[in-house]
C-alpha positions in Angstrom: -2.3 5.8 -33.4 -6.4 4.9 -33.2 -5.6 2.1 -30.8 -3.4 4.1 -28.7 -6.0 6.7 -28.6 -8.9 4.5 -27.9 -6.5 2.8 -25.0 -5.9 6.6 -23.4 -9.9 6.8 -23.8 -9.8 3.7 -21.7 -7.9 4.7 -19.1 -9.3 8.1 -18.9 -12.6 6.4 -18.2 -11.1 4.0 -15.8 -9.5 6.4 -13.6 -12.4 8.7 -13.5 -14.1 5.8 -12.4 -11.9 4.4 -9.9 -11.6 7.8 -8.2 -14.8 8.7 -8.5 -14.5 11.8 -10.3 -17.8 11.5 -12.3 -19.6 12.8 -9.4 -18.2 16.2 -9.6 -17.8 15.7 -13.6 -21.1 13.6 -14.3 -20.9 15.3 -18.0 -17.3 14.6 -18.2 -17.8 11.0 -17.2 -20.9 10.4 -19.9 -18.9 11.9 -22.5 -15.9 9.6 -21.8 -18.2 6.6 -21.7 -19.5 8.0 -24.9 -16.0 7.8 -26.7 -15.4 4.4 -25.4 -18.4 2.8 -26.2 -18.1 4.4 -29.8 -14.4 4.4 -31.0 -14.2 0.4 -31.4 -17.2 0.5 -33.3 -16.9 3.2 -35.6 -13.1 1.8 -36.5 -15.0 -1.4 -37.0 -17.2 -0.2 -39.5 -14.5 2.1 -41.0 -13.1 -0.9 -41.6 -15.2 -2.8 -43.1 -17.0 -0.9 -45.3 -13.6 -0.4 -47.4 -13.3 -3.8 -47.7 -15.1 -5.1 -51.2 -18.0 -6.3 -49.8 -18.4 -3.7 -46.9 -19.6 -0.5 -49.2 -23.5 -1.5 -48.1 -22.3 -0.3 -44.2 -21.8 2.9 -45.3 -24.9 4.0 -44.1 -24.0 2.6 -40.9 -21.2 4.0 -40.1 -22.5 7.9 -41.6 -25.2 7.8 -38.8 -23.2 6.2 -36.3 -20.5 8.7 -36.8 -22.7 12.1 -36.9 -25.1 10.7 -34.1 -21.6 10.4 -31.8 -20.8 13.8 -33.3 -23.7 15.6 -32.5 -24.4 13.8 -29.2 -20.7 14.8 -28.3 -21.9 18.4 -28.6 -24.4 18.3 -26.5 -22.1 16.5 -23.8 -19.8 19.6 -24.2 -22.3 22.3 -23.8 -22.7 20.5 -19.9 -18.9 20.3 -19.5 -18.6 23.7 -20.0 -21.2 24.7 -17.5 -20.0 21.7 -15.4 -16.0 23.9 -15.5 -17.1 27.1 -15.5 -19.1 26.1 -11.8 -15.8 24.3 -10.5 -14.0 27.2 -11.2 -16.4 29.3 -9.4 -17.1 26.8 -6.5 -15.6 28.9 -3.7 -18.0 31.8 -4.7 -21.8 31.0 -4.5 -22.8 34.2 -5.7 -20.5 35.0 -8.7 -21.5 31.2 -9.7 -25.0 31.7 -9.5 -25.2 35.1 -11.7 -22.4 33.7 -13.6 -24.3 30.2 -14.7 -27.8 32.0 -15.6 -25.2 34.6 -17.8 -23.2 31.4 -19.3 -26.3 29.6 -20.5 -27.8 32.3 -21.9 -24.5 33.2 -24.1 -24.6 29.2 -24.9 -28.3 30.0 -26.0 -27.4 32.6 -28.5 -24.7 30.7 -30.0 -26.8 27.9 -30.7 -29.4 30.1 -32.0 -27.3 31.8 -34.4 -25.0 29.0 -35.3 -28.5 27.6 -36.6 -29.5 30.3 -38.3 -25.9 31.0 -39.9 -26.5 26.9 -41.5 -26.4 27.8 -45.5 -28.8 24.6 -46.4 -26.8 23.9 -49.2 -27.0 20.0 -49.0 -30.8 18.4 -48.6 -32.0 15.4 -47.3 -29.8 13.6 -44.9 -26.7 15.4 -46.3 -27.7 18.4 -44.3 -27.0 16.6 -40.7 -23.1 17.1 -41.3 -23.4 21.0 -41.7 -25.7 21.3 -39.3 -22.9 19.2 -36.8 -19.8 20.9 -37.7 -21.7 24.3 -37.5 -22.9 23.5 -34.1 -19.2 21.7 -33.3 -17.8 25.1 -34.2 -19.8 27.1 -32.1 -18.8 24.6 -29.0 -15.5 25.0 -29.9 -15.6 29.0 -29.7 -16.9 28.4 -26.2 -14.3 26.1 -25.0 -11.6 28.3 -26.4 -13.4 31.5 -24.5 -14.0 29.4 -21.1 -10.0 28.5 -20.7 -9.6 32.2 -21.6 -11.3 33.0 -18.9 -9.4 30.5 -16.5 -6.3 31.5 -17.5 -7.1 35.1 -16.9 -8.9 34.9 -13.5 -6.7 32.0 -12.3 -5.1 34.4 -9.6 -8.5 36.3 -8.4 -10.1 32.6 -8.3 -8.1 31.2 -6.2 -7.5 28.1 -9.1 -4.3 26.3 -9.4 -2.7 24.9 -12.3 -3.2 21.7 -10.9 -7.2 21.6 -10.8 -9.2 19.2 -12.6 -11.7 22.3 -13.9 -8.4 23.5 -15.5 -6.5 20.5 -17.0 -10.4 19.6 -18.5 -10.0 22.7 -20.2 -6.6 23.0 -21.2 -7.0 19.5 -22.8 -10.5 20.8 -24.9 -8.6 23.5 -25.8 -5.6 21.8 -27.2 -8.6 19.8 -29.5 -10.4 22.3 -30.6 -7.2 24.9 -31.5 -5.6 21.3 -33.7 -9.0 21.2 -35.3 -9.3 24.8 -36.5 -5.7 24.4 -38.0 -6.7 21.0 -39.3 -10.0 22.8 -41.0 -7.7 25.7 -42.5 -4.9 24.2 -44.2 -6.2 20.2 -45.4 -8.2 20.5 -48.7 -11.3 20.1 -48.8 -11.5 17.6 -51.4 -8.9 15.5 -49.9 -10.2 12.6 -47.9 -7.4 10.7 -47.2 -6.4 9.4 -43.5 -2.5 8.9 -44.5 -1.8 12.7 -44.9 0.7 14.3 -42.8 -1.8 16.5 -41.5 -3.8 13.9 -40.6 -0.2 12.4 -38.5 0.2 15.4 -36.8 -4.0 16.2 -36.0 -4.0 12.6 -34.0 -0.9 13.1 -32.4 -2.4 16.3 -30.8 -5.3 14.2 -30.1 -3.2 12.1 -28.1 -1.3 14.9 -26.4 -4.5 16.4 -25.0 -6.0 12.6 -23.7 -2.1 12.4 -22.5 -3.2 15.3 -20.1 -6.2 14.6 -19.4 -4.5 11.3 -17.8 -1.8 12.9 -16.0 -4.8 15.6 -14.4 -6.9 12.4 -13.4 -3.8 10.7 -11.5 -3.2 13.5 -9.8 -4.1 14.0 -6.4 -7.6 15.9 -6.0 -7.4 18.8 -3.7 -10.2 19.1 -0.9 -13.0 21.7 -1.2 -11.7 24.6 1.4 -13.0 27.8 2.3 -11.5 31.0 0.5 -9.5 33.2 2.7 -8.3 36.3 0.7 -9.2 40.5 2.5 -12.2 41.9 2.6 -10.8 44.7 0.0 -10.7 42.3 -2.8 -12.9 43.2 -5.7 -14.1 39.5 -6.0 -14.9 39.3 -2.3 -17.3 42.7 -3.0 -18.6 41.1 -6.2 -19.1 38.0 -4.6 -21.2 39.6 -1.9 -23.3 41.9 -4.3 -24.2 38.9 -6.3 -24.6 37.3 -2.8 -26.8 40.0 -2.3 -29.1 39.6 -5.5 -30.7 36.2 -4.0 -27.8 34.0 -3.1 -27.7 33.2 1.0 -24.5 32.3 2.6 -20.7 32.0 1.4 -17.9 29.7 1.7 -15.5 32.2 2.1 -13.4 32.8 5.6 -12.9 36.6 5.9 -9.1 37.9 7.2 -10.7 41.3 8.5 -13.7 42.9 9.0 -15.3 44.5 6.5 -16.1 47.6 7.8 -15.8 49.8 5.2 -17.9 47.6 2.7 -20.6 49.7 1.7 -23.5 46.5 2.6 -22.5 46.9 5.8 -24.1 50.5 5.5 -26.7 49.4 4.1 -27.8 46.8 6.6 -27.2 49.8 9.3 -29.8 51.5 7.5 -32.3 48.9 7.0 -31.9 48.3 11.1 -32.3 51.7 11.7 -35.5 52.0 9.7 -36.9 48.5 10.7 -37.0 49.7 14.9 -38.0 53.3 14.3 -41.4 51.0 12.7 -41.1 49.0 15.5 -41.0 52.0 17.8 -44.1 53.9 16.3 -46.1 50.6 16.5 -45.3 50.4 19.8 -46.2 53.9 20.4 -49.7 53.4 18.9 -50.7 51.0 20.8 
C-alpha cells in the first residue's frame, strides 16, 4: 500500500505538471514535490533502521520525518489561502476582505496552538508535540475551509468539478481519517500491521485517488459571473469593492438601480459640481 501510494504521489505530481496546474496551485505543486521527494526516502530509512544494523539511522529518519511534517504544515497554511482565493476568484472584493480575514484567523490558530503546547517532553522530544499540535490546528482549518465550499458552492458560482474543490474534499478526507485514527489506536501501540493502520492508508489512497481523477479532468476557463443585481453576493461584492478594491469581473443581467451605491455616487456628484459651481462663481 506505500508503493501504491507513493506511485498516486507520482502521478499527482506529473499531471500537475504536465497541465500546468502549479501556476494557479504553486503551493499545491511544492507540496506534491515535497511528498515525492520524501516518501522513497523516509521508507528507505524505515527500512533500514529495523534491520540489525540500521538502529544508528534512527536519528535520521526522526528529523527527516518531523522536518517533512512540519514543513508540510507550512505548505498547507498556503493551500488553504491558495483555495479559499480560487474559490473567490470571480469576486475581487469579497476575496480581498476575505484573504486579510483568513490570514488573520490562521494567525490566531497558530498563536494559540503554541501556547496550548503542554512542554511535557524536553530537548528534541519536544519537536513532535509541537508538529502534531500545529498539524492539528491545520487540520481544523482544512475541515472549516470545505465547510465553507460546500455551503457557499451555489452563491459562488463553484461546481463540483473545480480543482479549488476536489483539493479540498481530498484534505478533508485526510484529515477526518486522521482524527479517527488519533481517537481509537492506542497510544502505546506502535505497530504498522494493525487494522487501523489497513484501513488509515486505504483512506490515504482514496483521497490521492481523487485528487487524480480532479487533475485529469478538464479545467474550466476563468469567465465572468453573470447572476442579478439583487443577489446579496453581488451587493457584498460591491461594498467590499467599495472599501479599496477597483473593478469586477462580474457581467451584470440588469441594472442596478435600486442598489443603494448608486445613491451614493448621485450624491457625491451632486456635491462635487455645487463646489465646482461656487468656485466658479468666485472667480
Amino acid at each position: 500500500m506505500s508503493a501504491v501510494e507513493f506511485f498516486l504521489w507520482c502521478a499527482i505530481a506529473f499531471l500537475f505538471w504536465k497541465k500546468q496546474l502549479f501556476r494557479r496551485f504553486p503551493a499545491m505543486g511544492a507540496y506534491l514535490a515535497l511528498h515525492v521527494v520524501s516518501t522513497p526516502f523516509l521508507l528507505s530509512l524505515l527500512y533500514a533502521q529495523n534491520r540489525p544494523w540500521g538502529h544508528s539511522l534512527f536519528g535520521g529518519y526522526f528529523f527527516g520525518y518531523f522536518g517533512v511534517y512540519i514543513a508540510s504544515v507550512i505548505l498547507l497554511l498556503f493551500v488553504c489561502v491558495e483555495i479559499f482565493r480560487s474559490a473567490l476568484a470571480s469576486f475581487p472584493g469579497l476575496m480581498r476582505i476575505g484573504i486579510v480575514i483568513f490570514r488573520w484567523a490562521i494567525l490566531v490558530s497558530i498563536i494559540v496552538t503554541l501556547s496550548s503546547v503542554s512542554f511535557v517532553h524536553r530537548g528534541v522530544m519536544i519537536v513532535p508535540d509541537i508538529a502534531y499540535a500545529l498539524m492539528r490546528s491545520v487540520s481544523i482549518l482544512e475541515l472549516c475551509l470545505l465547510a465553507f465550499l460546500c455551503l457557499s458552492m451555489n452563491a459562488l458560482r463553484l461546481t463540483v468539478r473545480d480543482l479549488s474543490f476536489g483539493i479540498a474534499l481530498g484534505f478533508g478526507i485526510m484529515v477526518s481519517n486522521e482524527f479517527v485514527l488519533a481517537s481509537l489506536f492506542p497510544a502505546h501501540s506502535s505497530s504498522l500491521t494493525t487494522p487501523l493502520e489497513f484501513a488509515y492508508e486505504a483512506f490515504i489512497l482514496v483521497s490521492l485517488a481523487i485528487w487524480v481523477v480532479y487533475c485529469m479532468l478538464p479545467q474550466r476557463s476563468v469567465k465572468p459571473v453573470v447572476m442579478p443585481a439583487s443577489s446579496a453576493i453581488y451587493r457584498w461584492n460591491e461594498i467590499a469593492s467599495a472599501l479599496g478594491h477597483t473593478g469586477t469581473h462580474i457581467a451584470v443581467q440588469q441594472p442596478a438601480n435600486g442598489f443603494f451605491l448608486t445613491d451614493v455616487e448621485k450624491v457625491v456628484e451632486k456635491v462635487i459640481t455645487r463646489n465646482l459651481k461656487g468656485r466658479e462663481s468666485e472667480l
